[in-house]
C-alpha positions in Angstrom: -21.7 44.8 2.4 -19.5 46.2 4.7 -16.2 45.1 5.5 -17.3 43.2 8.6 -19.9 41.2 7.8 -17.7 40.0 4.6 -15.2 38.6 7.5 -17.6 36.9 9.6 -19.1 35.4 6.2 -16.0 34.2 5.5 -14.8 33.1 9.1 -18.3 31.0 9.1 -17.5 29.8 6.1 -13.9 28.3 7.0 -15.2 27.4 9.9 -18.2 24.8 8.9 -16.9 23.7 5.3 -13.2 25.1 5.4 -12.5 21.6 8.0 -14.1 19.2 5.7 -12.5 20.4 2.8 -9.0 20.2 4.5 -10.0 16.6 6.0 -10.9 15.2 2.7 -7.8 16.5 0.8 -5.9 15.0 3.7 -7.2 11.1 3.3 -7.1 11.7 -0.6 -3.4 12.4 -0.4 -2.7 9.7 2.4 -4.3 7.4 0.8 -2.9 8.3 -2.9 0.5 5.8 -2.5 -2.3 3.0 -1.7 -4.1 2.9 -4.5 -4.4 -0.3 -6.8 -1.6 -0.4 -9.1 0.8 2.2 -7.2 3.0 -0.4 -5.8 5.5 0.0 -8.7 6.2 4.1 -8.9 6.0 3.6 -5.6 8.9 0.8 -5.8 10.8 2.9 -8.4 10.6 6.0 -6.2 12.2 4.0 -2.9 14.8 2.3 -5.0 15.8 5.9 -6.7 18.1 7.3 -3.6 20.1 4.3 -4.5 20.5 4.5 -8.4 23.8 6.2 -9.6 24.0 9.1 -11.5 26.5 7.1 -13.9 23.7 3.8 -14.0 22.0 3.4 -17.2 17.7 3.1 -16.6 
């Protein structure tokens, strides 16, 4: 297999299944903070700019 072909295996390749791939980890992760039961880490992780390094948990 020459050196070549392996690139347009692997150009074809990222080009047909390399999208999809990228597409589905994208909604995955955007929708990740949505899931059921997320609302409080994702609560705890707004109010955390806000907490004091001196405040007790």
């Amino acid at each position: 297999m020459s050196l070549h072909s392996t690139y347009d295996m692997l150009r074809h390749l990222a080009d047909s299944w390399g999208l999809l791939v990228m597409a589905l980890v994208f909604l995955g992760l955007a929708a990740w903070p949505f899931r059921p039961g997320a609302s409080a880490n994702n609560e705890a992780a707004a109010q955390l700019i806000f907490k004091d390094e001196n405040d007790g948990e």
